[in-house]
C-alpha positions in Angstrom: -79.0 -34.1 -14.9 -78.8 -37.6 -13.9 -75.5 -38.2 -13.8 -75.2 -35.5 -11.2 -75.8 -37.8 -7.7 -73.4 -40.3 -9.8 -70.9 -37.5 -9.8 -71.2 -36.5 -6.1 -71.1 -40.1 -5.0 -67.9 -40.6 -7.0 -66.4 -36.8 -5.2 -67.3 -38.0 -1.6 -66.0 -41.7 -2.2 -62.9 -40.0 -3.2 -62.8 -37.6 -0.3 -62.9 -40.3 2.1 -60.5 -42.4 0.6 -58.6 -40.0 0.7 -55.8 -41.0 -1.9 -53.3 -37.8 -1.2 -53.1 -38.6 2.8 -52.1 -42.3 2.3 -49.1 -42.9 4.1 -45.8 -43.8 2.7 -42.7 -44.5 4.4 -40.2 -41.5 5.2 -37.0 -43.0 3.0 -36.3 -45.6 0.9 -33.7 -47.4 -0.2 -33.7 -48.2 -3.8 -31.2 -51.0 -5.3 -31.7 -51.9 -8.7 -35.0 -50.6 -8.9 -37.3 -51.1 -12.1 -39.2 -47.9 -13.1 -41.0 -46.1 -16.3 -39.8 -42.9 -17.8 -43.6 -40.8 -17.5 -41.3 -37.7 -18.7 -37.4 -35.7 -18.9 -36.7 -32.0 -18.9 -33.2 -31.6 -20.0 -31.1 -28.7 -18.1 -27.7 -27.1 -18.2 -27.5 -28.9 -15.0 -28.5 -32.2 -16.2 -32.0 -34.2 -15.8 -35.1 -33.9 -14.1 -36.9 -37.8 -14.5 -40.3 -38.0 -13.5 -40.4 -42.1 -13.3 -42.8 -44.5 -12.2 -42.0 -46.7 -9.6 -43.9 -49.8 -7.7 -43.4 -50.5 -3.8 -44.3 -53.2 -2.4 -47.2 -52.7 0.0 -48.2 -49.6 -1.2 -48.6 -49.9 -5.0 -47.1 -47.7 -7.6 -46.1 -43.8 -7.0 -44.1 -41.4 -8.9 -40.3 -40.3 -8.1 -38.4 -37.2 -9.3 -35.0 -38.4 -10.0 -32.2 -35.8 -10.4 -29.2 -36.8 -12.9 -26.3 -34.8 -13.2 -25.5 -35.7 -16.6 -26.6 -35.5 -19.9 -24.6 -37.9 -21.5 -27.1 -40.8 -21.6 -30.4 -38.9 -22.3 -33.7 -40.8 -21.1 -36.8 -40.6 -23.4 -40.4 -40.6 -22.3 -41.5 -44.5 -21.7 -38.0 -46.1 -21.4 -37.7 -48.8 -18.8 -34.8 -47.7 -16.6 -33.0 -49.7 -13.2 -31.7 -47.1 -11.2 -30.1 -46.7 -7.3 -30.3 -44.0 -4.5 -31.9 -42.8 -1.8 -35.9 -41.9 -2.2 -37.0 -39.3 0.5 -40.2 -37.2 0.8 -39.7 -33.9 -0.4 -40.4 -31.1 2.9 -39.4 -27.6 3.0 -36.2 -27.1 4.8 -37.2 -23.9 7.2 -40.4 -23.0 8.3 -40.5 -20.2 6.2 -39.9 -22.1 2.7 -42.7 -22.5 0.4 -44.3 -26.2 0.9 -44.4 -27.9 -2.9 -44.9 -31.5 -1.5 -48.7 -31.2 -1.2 -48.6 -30.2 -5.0 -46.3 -33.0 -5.6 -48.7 -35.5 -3.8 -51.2 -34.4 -6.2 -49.7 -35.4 -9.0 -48.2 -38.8 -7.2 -44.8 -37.7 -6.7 -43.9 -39.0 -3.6 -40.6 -39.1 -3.1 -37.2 -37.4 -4.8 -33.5 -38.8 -4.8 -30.3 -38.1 -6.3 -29.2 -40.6 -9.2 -25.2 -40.4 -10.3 -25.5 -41.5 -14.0 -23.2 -44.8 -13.2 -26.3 -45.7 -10.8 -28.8 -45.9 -13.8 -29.4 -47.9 -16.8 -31.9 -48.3 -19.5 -33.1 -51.8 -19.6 -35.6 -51.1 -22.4 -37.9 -49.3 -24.4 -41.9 -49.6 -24.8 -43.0 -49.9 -28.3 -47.2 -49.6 -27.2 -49.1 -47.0 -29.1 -49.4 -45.0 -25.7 -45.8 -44.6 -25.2 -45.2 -44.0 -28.9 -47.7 -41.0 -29.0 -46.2 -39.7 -26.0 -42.7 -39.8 -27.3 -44.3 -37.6 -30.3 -44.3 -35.0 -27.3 -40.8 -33.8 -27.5 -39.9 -34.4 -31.1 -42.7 -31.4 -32.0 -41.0 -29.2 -29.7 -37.8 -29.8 -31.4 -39.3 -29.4 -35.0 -40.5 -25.9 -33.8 -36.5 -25.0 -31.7 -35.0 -25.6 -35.3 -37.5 -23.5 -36.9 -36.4 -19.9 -37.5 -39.6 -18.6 -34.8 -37.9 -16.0 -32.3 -37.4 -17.9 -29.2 -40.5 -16.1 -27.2 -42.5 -17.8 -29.7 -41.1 -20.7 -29.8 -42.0 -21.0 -26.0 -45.3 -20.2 -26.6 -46.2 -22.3 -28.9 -44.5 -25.2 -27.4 -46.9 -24.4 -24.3 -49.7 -24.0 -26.0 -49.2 -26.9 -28.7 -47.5 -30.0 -27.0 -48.5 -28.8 -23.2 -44.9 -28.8 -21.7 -44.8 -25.4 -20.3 -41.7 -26.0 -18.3 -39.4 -23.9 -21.0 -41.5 -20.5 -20.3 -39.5 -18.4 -18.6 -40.6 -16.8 -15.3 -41.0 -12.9 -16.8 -43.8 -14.3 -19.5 -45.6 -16.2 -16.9 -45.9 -12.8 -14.6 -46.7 -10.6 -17.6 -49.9 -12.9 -18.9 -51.1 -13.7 -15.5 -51.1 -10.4 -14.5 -52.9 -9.6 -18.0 -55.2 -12.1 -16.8 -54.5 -14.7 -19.7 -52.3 -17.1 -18.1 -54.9 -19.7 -19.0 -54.1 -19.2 -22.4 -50.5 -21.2 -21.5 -52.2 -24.2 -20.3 -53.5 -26.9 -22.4 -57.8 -26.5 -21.7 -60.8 -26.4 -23.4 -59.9 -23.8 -25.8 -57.1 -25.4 -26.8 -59.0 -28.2 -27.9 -61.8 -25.8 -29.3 -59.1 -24.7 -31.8 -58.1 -28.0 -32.8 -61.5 -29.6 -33.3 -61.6 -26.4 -36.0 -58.4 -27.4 -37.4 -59.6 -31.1 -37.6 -63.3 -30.0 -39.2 -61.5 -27.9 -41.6 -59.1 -30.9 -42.7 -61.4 -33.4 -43.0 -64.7 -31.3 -44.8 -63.9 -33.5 -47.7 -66.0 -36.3 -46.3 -68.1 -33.6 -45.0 -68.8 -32.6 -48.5 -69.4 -36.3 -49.3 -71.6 -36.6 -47.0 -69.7 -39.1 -44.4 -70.6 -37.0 -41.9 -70.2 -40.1 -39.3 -67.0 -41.3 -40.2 -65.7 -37.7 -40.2 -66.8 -37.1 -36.5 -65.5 -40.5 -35.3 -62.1 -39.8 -37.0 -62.3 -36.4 -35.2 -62.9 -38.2 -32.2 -60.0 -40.6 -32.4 -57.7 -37.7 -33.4 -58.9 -35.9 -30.3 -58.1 -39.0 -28.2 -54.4 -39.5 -29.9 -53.9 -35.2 -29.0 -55.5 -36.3 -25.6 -52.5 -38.9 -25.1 -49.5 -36.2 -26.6 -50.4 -34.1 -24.1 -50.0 -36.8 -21.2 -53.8 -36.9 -20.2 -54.0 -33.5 -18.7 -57.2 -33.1 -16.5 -58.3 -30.1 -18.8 -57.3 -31.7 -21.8 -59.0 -35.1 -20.9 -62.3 -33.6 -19.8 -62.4 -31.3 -23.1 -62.0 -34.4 -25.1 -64.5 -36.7 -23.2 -67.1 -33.8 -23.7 -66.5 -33.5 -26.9 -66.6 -37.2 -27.6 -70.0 -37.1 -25.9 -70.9 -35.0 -27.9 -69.9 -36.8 -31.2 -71.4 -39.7 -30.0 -74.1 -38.4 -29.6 -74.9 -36.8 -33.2 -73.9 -39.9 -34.2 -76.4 -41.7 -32.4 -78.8 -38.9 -32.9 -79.1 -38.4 -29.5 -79.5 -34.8 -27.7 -77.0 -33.6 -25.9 -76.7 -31.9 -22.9 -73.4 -29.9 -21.5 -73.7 -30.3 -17.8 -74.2 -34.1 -18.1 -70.7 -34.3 -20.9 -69.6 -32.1 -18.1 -70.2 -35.2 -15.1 -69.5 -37.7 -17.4 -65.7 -36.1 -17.9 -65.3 -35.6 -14.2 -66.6 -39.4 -13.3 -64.6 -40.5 -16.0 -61.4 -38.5 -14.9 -62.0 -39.5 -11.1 -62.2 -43.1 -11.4 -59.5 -43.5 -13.6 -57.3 -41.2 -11.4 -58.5 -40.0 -7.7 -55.5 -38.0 -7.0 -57.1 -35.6 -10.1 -59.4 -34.1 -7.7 -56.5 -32.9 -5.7 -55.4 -31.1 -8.7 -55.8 -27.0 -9.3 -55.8 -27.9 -13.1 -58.6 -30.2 -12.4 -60.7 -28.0 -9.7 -59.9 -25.0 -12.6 -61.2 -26.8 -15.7 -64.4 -28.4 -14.7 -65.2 -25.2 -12.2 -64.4 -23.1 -15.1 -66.8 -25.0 -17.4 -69.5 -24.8 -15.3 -69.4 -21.4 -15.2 -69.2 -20.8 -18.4 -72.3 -23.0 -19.3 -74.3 -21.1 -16.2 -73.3 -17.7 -16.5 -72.6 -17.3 -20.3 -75.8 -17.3 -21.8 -77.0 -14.9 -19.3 -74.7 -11.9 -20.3 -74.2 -12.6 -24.2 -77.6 -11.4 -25.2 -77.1 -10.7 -29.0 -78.9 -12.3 -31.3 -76.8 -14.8 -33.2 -77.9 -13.2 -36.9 -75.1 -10.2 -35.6 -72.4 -12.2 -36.5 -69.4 -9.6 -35.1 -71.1 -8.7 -32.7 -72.4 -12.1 -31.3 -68.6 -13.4 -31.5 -67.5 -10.3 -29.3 -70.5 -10.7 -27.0 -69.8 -14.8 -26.7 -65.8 -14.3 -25.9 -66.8 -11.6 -23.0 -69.2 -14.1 -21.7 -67.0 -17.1 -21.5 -64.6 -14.9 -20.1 -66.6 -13.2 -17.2 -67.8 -16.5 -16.3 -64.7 -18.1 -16.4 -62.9 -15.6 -14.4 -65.9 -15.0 -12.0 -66.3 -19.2 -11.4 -62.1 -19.8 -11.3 -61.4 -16.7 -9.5 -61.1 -17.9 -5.6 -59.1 -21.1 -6.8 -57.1 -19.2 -8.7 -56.7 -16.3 -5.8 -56.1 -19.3 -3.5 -53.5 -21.5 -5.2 -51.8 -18.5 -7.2 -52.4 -16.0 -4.7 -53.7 -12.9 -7.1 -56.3 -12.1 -9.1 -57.0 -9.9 -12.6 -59.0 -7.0 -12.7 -58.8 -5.8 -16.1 -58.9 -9.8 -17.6 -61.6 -9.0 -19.9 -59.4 -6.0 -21.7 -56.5 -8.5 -22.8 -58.6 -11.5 -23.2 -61.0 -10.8 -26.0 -58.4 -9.9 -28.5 -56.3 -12.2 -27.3 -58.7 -14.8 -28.1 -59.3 -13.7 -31.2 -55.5 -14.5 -32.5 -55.4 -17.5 -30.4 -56.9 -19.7 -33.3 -54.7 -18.2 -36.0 -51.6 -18.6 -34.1 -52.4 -22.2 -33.2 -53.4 -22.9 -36.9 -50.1 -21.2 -38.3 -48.2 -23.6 -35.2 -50.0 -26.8 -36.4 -49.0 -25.9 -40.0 -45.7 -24.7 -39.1 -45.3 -28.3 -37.2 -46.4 -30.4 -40.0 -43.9 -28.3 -42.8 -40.8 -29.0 -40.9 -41.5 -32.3 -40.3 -41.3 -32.6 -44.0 -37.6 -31.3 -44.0 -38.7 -27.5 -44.7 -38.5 -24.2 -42.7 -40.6 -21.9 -44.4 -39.6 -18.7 -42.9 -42.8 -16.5 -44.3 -44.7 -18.5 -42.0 -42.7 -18.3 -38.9 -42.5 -14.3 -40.0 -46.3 -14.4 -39.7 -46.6 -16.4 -35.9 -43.7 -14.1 -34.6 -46.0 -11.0 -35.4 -49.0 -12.5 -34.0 -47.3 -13.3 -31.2 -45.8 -10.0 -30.8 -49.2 -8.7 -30.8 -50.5 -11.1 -28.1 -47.5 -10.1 -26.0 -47.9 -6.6 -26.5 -51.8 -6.7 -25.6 -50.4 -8.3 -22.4 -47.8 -6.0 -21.3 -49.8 -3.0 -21.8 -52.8 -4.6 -19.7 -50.2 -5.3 -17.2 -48.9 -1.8 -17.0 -52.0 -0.3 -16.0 -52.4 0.7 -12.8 -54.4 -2.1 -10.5 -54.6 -4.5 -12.9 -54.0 -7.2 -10.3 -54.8 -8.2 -6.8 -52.0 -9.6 -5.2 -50.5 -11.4 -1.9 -54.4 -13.1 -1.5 -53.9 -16.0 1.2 -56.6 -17.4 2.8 -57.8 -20.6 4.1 -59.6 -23.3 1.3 -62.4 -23.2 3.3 -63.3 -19.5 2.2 -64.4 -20.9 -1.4 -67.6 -22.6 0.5 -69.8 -18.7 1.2 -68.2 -17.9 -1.9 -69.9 -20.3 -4.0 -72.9 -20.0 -2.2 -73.4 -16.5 -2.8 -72.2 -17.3 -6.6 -74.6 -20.0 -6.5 -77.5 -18.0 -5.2 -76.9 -14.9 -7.6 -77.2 -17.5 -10.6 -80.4 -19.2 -9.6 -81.8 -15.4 -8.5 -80.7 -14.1 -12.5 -82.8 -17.2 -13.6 -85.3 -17.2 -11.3 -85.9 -13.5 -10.2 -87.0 -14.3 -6.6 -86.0 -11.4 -3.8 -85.6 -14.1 -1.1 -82.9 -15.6 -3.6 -81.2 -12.3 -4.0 -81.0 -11.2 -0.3 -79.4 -14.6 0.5 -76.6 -14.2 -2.3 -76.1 -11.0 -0.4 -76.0 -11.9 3.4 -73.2 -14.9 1.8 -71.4 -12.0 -0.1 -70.9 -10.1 3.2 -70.0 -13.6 5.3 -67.2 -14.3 2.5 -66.2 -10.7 3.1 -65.9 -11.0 6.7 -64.3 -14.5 6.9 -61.7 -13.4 4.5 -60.6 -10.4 6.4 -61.0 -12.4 9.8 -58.5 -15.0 8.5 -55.6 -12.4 7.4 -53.0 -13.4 10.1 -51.2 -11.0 12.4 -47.6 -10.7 12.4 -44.9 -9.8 14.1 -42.8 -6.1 13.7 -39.4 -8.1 12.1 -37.9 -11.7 12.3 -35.1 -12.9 11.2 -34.5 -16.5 10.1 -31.6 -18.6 8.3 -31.6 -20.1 5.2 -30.8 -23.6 3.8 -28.0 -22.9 1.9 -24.8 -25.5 0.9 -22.4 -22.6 -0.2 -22.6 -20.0 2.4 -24.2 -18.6 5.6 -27.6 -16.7 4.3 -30.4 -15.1 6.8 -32.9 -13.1 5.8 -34.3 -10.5 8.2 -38.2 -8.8 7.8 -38.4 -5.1 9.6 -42.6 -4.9 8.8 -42.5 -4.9 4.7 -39.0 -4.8 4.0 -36.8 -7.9 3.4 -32.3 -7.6 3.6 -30.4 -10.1 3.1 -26.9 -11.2 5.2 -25.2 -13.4 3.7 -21.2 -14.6 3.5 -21.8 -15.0 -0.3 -19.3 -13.4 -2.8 -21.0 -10.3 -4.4 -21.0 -12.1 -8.1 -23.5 -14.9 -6.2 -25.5 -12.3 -4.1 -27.6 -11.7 -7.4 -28.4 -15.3 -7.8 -29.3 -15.6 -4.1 -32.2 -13.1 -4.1 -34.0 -14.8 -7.1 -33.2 -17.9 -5.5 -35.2 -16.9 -2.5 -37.7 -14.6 -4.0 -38.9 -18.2 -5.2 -38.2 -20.3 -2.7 -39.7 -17.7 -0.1 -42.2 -16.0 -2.4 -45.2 -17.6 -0.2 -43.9 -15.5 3.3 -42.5 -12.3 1.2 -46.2 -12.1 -0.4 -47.8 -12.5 3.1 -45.9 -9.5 4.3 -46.6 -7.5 1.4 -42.8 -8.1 0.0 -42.0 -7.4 -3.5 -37.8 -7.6 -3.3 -34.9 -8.5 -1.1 -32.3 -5.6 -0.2 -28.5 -7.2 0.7 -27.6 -5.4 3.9 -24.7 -3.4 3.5 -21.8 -4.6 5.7 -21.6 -1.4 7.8 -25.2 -0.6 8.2 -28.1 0.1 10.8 -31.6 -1.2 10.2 -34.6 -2.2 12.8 -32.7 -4.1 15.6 -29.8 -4.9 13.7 -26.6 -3.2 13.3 -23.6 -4.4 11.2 -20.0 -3.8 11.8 -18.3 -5.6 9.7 -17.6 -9.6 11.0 -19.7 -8.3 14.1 -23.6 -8.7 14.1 -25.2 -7.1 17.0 -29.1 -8.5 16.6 -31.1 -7.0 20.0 -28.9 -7.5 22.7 -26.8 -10.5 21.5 -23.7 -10.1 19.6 -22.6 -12.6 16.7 -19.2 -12.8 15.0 -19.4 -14.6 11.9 -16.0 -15.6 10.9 -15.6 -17.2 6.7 -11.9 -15.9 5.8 -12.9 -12.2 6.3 -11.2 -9.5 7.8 -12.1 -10.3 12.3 -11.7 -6.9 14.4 -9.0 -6.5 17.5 -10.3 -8.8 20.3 -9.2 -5.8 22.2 -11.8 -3.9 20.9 -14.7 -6.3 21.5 -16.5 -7.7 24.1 -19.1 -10.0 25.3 -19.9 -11.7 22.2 -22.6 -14.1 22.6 -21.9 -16.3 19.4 -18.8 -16.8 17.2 -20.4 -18.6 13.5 -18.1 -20.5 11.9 -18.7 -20.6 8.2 -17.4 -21.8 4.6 -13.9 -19.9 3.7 -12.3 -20.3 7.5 -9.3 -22.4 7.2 -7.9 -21.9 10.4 -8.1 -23.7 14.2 -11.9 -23.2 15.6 -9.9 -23.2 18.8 -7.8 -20.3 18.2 -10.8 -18.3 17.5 -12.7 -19.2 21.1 -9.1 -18.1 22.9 -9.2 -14.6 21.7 -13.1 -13.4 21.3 -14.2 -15.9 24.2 -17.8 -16.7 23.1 -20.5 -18.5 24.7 -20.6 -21.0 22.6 -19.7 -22.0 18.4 -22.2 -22.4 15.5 -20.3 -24.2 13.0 -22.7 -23.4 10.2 -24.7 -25.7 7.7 -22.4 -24.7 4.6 -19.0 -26.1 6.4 -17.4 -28.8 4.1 -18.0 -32.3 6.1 -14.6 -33.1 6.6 -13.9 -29.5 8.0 -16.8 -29.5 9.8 -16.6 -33.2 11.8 -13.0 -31.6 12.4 -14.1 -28.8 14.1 -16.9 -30.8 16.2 -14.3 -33.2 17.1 -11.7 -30.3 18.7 -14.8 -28.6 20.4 -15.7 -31.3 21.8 -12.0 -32.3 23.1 -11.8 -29.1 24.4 -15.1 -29.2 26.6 -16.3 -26.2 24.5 -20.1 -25.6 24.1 -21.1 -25.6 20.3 -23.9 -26.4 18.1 -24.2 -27.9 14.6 -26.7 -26.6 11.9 -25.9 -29.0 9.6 -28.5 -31.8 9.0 -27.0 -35.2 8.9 
């Protein structure tokens, strides 16, 4: 393997550098500024703009641009100007999930607001890059106006073009907890099914014997899918392995995986360091590895048993795969699949035929057709993928989940994965017994990591449109909010997402909405009056306030969204210790309110963030 100490030196330059912990400036002020469309998602809402911006100093980064309008739709390499106010993205409360590290990863370094009279397009790139790109979205509307169901629609556009950001939350659950949520993301097999497409379309010059020219169109064609797809990490590394290996039957030159393997991750590295940073990245080339390690060791049928050495191959690529991937996957996803290997072997086996239909079905419309026998066929094959799925995923323990646990837990782990390989190769006892003593130390360190926690907590949210907090009694979550009940539904998915990270810690699987007269831990609710412990809250939005006759000593008097009256009037009759004037206050009302408390000598506090 020569190209492995090239490989490592390239990983620890990278480490060192450091690209993901370069500094950036908190805010910045953006006036006209040039940028490149990289890619759009279009939502009831409006826009999400991933665009491409250079700062002086510090070279060019990625911002996520939010426009409230889709009247003036961007496309994918249009050269915009655009003005706002670029900050960092950071969670708002301790207990919110942390998505700027990911964001980092992929160069996104800053977010910002755009009204849609504060952007322009100033152009449109006509290179062969940005015309392959824009390709992207025009096959996901050929397959919307095809008469698919709209499930498979979803799929296919995942599993076709790469843009998975259609698929609704319930299908990603069901196939990860199948243990085939690698099937929605662009990777090797992806591009395993295509190179099959391409050999299939082009045996003509295989049958004419121009066998090179038909491999280095395969290759190019590979390279312009490569592009379509936006360079994914898995996608890129697939297609430099496979162009290795092209090349090198080309050449006539033998070819060797794990050095196709190096090359793609050198390759990959250079070209982008943030890649290493990546899960899709870590996932793809660990997942390779694995495969070529680990495979031939369990599929042991000899290749003349054509069924049976098919079945045998997709188990082995799939044990070794899962086995490999499994601690990043536990690690950034948080849950790992016991019964993968039920769902994925038939699974895998439609995959091909679904794609091929997809690429056909692609190709017809394009031509101004919708042949509906076709889209007939995909929608039962994917009926039978999803099916194979759900029933995995209703067996009992088909999943581990809420796994967290420190990065550094992966290092025993792969030692003791290491060690088990070379002992299956090499059969030595001393080789064995250390794979074991690292199986027990990544046993250990994991349970010696799980954090302790406190019996309850209770915690506000970040909310614009009313006063939310969210209270933990040991594994049960309720919700308080000032919310109308119509909202209160869109709250709780709201924060299942936004708080899945601290629910799944604490073993949470839904939020309950406290009752307004109700009794729970250290909490009890009467009404406007919150009595948490020993202190006493009122919160006061436009709802019905007891007799300040018939209360006493109350500690804190909230001051929320839906209260029109005088702030004032409220400290004469409950007499608090001091006014909250809550985060969801409109500005006005609220630098009203301030103003008269402070007037009036009264203690207060703001949660609004300026």
């Amino acid at each position: 393997m020569p190209l492995l100490p090239v490989a490592l030196l390239v990983i620890i330059a990278t480490l060192i550098a450091d690209p993901i912990g370069k500094s950036y400036p908190d805010t910045v002020h953006a006036l006209e500024m040039p940028a490149i469309v990289e890619s759009n998602w279009l939502g009831n809402s409006g826009q999400q703009v991933i665009a491409s911006i250079h700062l002086q100093q510090y070279g060019a980064v990625k911002a996520r641009l939010t426009i409230p309008s889709a009247y003036n739709e961007l496309s994918t390499g249009d050269s915009i100007k655009f003005s706002c106010r670029l900050v960092k993205p950071a969670p708002r409360t301790l207990q919110e999930n942390d998505y700027s590290g990911i964001l980092r990863t992929q160069g996104i370094i800053y977010s910002g607001f755009v009204t849609p009279d504060s952007i322009s397009i100033t152009g449109s790139s006509q290179s062969l890059y940005w015309r392959i790109r824009r390709l992207q979205p025009l096959a996901g509307e050929l397959l919307l106006r095809s008469s698919l169901s709209s499930a498979a629609c979803e799929f296919l556009t995942a599993t076709l073009t790469g843009d998975t950001s259609i698929l609704t939350e319930d299908t990603r659950h069901l196939f990860s907890s199948a243990g085939i949520a690698h099937i929605l993301a662009l990777s090797g097999l992806h591009v395993g099914i295509l190179v099959a497409v391409i050999a299939i379309a082009l045996f003509p010059l295989y049958a004419l014997r121009l066998r090179r020219t038909r491999l280095l169109l395969t290759i190019i064609l590979l390279w312009g899918y490569a592009v379509f797809t936006g360079l994914s990490p898995s996608v890129a590394r697939a297609v430099i392995m496979a162009t290795a290996l092209s090349g090198g039957l080309i050449l006539q030159r033998r070819y060797f995986g794990i050095n196709g393997l190096l090359l793609a991750a050198c390759v990959i590295i250079i070209s982008s360091p943030l890649q290493l940073y990546q899960p899709g990245f870590q996932m793809s080339f660990i997942s390779v590895a694995s495969i070529l390690a680990i495979s031939p060791l369990i599929n042991r049928i000899d290749r003349k048993r054509r069924l049976l050495f098919a079945i045998s191959s997709m188990a082995g690529v799939s044990i070794a795969a899962t086995v490999g991937t499994g601690i990043v996957s536990a690690y950034y996803f948080h849950t790992f699949p016991l019964l993968f290997l039920i769902a994925n072997i038939p699974v895998l086996a439609i995959m091909p035929f679904i794609m091929g239909a997809g690429l056909l079905l692609i190709a017809i419309e394009a031509a101004g057709i919708d042949p509906q026998w076709l889209c007939t066929v995909i929608d039962l094959l994917y009926k039978a993928i999803h099916a194979i799925a759900s029933a995995v995923a209703s067996l009992p323990c088909s999943t581990i989940d809420n796994l967290y646990f420190p990065g550094w837990i992966a290092i025993p782990y792969y030692l003791a994965l290491t060690t088990l390989i070379a002992y299956l190769y090499l059969r030595k006892k001393i080789i064995l017994t250390t794979s074991m003593i690292m199986a027990i130390a990544t046993a250990s360190c994991f349970a010696m990591t799980q954090p302790a926690s406190a019996e309850e907590e209770i915690f506000l949210t970040h909310d614009t449109y009313s006063t939310t907090c969210i209270y933990r009694h040991r594994d049960k979550a309720y919700l308080m909010t000032t919310a109308n009940g119509s909202n209160t539904r869109t709250l709780i998915d709201k924060y299942h997402r936004t708080y899945s990270d601290y629910l799944g810690k604490h073993g949470i699987d839904s939020i309950t909405i406290a009752p307004d007269n109700s009794c729970f831990g250290s909490i009890k609710r009467e009404g406007a009056l919150t009595v948490i412990g020993s202190r006493r809250y009122l919160t006061v939005a436009g709802n019905a306030l007891p007799d300040p006759g018939n209360i006493h000593d109350i500690d804190c008097a909230i001051i929320c969204r839906g209260f029109r009256g005088d702030v004032i009037d409220i400290f004469s009759k409950y007499h608090p210790d001091s006014i909250i004037l809550s985060n969801d206050l409109h500005p006005r009302r609220h630098d009203r309110y301030a103003d008269s408390l402070t007037i009036h000598n009264i203690s207060f506090r703001s949660l609004k963030k300026k």
